[in-house]
Residue frames as qw, qx, qy, qz and C-alpha x, y, z in Angstrom:
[[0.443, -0.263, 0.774, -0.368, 103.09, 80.55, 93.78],
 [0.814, 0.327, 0.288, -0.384, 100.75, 79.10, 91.56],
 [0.394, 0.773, -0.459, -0.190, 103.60, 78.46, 89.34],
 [0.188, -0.489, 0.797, -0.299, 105.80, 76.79, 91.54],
 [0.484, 0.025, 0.680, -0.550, 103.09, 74.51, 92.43],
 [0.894, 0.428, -0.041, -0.125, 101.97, 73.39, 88.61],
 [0.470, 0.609, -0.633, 0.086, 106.00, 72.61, 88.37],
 [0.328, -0.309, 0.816, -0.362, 106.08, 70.63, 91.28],
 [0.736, 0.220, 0.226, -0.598, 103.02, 68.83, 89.97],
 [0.784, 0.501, -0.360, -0.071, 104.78, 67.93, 86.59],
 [0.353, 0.539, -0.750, 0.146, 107.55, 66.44, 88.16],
 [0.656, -0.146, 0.554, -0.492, 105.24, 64.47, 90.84],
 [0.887, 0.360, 0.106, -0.268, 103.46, 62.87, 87.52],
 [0.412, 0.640, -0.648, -0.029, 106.96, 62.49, 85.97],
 [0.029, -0.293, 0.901, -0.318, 108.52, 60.39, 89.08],
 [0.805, 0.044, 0.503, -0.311, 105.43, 58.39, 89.89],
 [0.902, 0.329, -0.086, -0.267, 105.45, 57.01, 86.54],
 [0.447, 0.664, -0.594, 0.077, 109.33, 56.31, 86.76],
 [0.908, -0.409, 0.057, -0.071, 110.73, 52.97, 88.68],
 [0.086, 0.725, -0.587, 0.351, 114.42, 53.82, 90.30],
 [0.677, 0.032, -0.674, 0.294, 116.39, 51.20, 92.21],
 [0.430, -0.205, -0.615, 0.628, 116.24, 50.75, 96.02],
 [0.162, -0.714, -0.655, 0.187, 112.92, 52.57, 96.37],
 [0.313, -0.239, -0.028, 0.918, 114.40, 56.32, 95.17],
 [0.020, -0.317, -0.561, -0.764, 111.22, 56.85, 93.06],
 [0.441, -0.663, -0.589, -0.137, 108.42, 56.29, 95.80],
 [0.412, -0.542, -0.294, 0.671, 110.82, 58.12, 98.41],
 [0.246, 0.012, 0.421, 0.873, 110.53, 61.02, 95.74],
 [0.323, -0.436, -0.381, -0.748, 107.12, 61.27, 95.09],
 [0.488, -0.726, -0.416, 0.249, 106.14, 61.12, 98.85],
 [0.491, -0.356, -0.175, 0.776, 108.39, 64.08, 98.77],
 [0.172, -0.089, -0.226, -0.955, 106.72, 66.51, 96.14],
 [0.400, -0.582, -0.656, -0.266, 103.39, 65.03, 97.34],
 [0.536, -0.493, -0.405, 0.553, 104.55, 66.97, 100.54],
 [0.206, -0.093, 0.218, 0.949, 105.86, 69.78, 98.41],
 [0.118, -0.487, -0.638, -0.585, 102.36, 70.00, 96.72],
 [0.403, -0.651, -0.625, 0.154, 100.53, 70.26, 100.27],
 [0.430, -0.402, -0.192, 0.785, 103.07, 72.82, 101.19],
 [0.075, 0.032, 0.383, 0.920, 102.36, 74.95, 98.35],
 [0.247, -0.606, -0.616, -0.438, 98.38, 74.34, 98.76],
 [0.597, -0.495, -0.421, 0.471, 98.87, 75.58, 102.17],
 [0.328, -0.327, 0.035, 0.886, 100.53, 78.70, 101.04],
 [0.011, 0.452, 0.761, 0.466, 98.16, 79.11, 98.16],
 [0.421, -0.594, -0.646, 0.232, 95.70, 79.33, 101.24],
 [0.576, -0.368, -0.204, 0.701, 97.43, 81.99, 102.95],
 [0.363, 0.895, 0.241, 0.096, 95.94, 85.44, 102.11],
 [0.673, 0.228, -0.299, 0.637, 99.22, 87.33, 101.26],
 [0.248, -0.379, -0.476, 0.754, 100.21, 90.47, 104.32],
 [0.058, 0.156, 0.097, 0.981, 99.45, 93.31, 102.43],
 [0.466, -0.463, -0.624, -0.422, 95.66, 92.17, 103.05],
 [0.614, -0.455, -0.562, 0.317, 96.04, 91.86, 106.49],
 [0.342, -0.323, -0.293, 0.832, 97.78, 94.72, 107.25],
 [0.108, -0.229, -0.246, -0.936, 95.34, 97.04, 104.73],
 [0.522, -0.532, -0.659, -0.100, 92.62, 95.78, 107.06],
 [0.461, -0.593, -0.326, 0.574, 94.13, 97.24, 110.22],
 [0.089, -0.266, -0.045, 0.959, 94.48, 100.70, 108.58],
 [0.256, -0.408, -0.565, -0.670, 91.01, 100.89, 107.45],
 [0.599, -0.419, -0.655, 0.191, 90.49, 100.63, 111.06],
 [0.469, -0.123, -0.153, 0.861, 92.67, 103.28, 111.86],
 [0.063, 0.227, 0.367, 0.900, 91.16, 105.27, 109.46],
 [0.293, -0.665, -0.373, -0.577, 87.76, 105.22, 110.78],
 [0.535, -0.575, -0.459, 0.415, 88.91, 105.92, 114.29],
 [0.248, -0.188, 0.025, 0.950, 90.10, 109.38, 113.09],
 [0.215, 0.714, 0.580, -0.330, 86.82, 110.08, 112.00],
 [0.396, 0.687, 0.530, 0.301, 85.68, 112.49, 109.03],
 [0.080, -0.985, 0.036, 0.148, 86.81, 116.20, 110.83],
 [0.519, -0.489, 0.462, 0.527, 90.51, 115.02, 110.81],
 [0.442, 0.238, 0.530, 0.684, 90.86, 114.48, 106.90],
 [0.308, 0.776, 0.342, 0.432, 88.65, 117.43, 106.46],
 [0.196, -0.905, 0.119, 0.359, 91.18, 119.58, 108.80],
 [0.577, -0.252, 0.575, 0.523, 94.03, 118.07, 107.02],
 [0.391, 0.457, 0.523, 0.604, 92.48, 118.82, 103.37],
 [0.066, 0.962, 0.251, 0.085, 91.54, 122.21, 104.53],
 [0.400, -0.787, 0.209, 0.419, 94.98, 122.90, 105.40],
 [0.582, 0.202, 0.669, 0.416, 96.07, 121.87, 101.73],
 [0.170, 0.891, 0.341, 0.246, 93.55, 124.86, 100.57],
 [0.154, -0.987, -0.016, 0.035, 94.84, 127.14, 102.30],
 [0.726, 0.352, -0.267, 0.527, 99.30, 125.98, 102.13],
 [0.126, -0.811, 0.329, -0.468, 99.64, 126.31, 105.34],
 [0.254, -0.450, 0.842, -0.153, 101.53, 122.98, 105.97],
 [0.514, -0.086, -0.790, -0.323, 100.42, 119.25, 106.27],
 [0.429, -0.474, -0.765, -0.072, 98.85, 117.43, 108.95],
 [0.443, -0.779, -0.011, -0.444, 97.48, 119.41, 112.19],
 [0.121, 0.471, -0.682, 0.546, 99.42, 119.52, 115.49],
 [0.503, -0.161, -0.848, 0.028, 98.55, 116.95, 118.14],
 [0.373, -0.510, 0.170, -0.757, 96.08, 118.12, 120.31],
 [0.318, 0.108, -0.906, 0.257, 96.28, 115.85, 123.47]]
């Protein structure tokens, strides 16, 4: 993204400096100045994977410390994988 966003740049600095008939140069760089914003915007934007590894760290400590140690005792012993749901 950060890419994107140094190429947009160069071609902002490019067109400002150029002067196009019938106003095609200013109507140009008001457009990648837009483009730029968009991209700082996105920048911004932490990407999902963050978000969603938040919400299963959550998870995780709602299952508390017995569950992973039934689940890794069943591992010792190869007698399957996770425990049956006890409602």
């Amino acid at each position: 993204m950060q890419a994107l966003r140094n190429l947009i740049d160069e071609a902002h600095a490019v067109i400002s400096t150029i002067d196009l008939p019938q106003g095609r140069a200013k109507r140009a760089a008001k457009l990648l100045e837009s483009a730029l914003s968009l991209t700082d915007d996105l920048i911004a934007i932490p990407p999902a994977a963050v978000t969603l590894g938040q919400r299963g760290g959550l998870k995780t400590a709602e299952r508390g410390s017995e569950y992973f140690r039934q689940i890794a005792s069943k591992r010792k012993t190869k007698s399957g994988g996770r425990p049956k749901r006890s409602e």
